[in-house]
N, C-alpha and C positions, 0 to 999 in steps of 0.2 A: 750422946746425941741419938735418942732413942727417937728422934721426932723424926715421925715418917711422913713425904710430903702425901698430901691427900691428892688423888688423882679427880679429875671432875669427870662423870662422864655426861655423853649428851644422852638428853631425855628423848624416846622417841615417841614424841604425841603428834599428832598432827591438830594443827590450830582452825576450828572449824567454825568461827564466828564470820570468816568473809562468805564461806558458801550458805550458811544462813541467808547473809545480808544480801548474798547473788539472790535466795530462791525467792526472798519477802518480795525484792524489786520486781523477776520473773513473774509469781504471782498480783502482783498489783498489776501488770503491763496483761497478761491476760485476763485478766477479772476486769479492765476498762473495754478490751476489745474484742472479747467474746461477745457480746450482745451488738455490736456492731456488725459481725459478719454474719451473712443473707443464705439462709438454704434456698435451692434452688433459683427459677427466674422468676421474675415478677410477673404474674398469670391475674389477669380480671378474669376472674370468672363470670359465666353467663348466670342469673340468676334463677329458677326455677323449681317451682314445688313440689317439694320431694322428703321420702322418709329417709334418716341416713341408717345404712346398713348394720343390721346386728351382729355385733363381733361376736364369733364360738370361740377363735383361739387366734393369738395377739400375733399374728404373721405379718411380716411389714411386707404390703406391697409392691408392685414394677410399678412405676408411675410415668407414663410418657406424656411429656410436657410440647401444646404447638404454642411457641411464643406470640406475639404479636405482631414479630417478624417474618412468621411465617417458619422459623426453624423449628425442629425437633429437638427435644430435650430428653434424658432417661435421666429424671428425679432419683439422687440430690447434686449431680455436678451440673454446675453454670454452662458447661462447655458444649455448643452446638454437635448434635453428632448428624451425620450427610445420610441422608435417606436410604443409600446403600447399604449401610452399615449399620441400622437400626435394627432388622431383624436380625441378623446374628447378634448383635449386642443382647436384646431381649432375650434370644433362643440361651444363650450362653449364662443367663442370670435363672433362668426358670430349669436347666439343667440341676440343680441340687435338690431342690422340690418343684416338681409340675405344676403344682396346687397351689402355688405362689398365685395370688389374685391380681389381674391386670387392669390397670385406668388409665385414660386417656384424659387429661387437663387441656382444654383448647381457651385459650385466650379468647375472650367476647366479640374481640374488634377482628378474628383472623379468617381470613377466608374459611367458609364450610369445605370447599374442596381439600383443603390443607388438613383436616380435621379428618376424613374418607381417607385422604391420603395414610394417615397413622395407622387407619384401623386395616387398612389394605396389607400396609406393612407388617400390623399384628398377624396378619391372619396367616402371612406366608412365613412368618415364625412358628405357624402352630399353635397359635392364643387361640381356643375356640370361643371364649366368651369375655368381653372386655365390656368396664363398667367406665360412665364417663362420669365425671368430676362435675357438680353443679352447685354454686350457693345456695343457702335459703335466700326465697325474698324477703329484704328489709320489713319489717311490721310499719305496715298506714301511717301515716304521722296526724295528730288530732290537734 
């Protein structure tokens, strides 16, 4: 009885065809709802004729947003922030580079006061020069 029983042992693979199947469904479910979600608040802008600025070097902006509601916005969060806390928020983004360029986006329909009100707040941040945000006008229709 030379026959020796054969022992089995277990394989240690780990079977990775469900975490495929998780990342395929992952990536479809964001590849439909990426293009659905909205940077920043929805700003009409005022129209008016103008050249747009020549970029030297690709610095991304502070971008203060006055809604149509009249709130403040620092472009890209949706989230109103309170007039108090807007200059520190700015002071606190322009601490890494100074040289970070600052705009002001006022919604068409918002009070101009609300608009003075921003730049007021810029200024006791320290902004000494803020650029404001304007569309081109539409071309004549023939």
């Amino acid at each position: 009885m030379a026959h020796r029983a054969r022992r089995h042992r277990p394989m240690a693979q780990i079977n990775v065809v469900p975490y495929i199947d998780v990342m395929l469904v992952l990536l479809v479910i964001f590849m439909v709802t990426a293009p659905m979600l909205q940077q920043g608040v929805e700003i009409q802008l005022p129209q008016a004729p103008s050249r747009p600025l020549q970029e030297t070097k690709r610095v991304e902006p502070i971008v203060v947003q006055v809604g149509a509601d009249g709130r403040f916005y620092l472009k890209p969060v949706r989230v109103p922030i309170p007039e108090t806390a807007l200059a520190a928020a700015v002071r606190r983004e322009r601490a890494a580079d100074p040289r970070r360029p600052v705009y002001v986006e006022g919604d068409r329909t918002v009070a101009y006061a609300r608009v003075v009100q921003a730049l007021v707040l810029l200024k006791e941040a320290g902004v000494g020069d803020v650029g404001l945000i304007t569309e081109p006008p539409s071309p004549p229709e023939e």
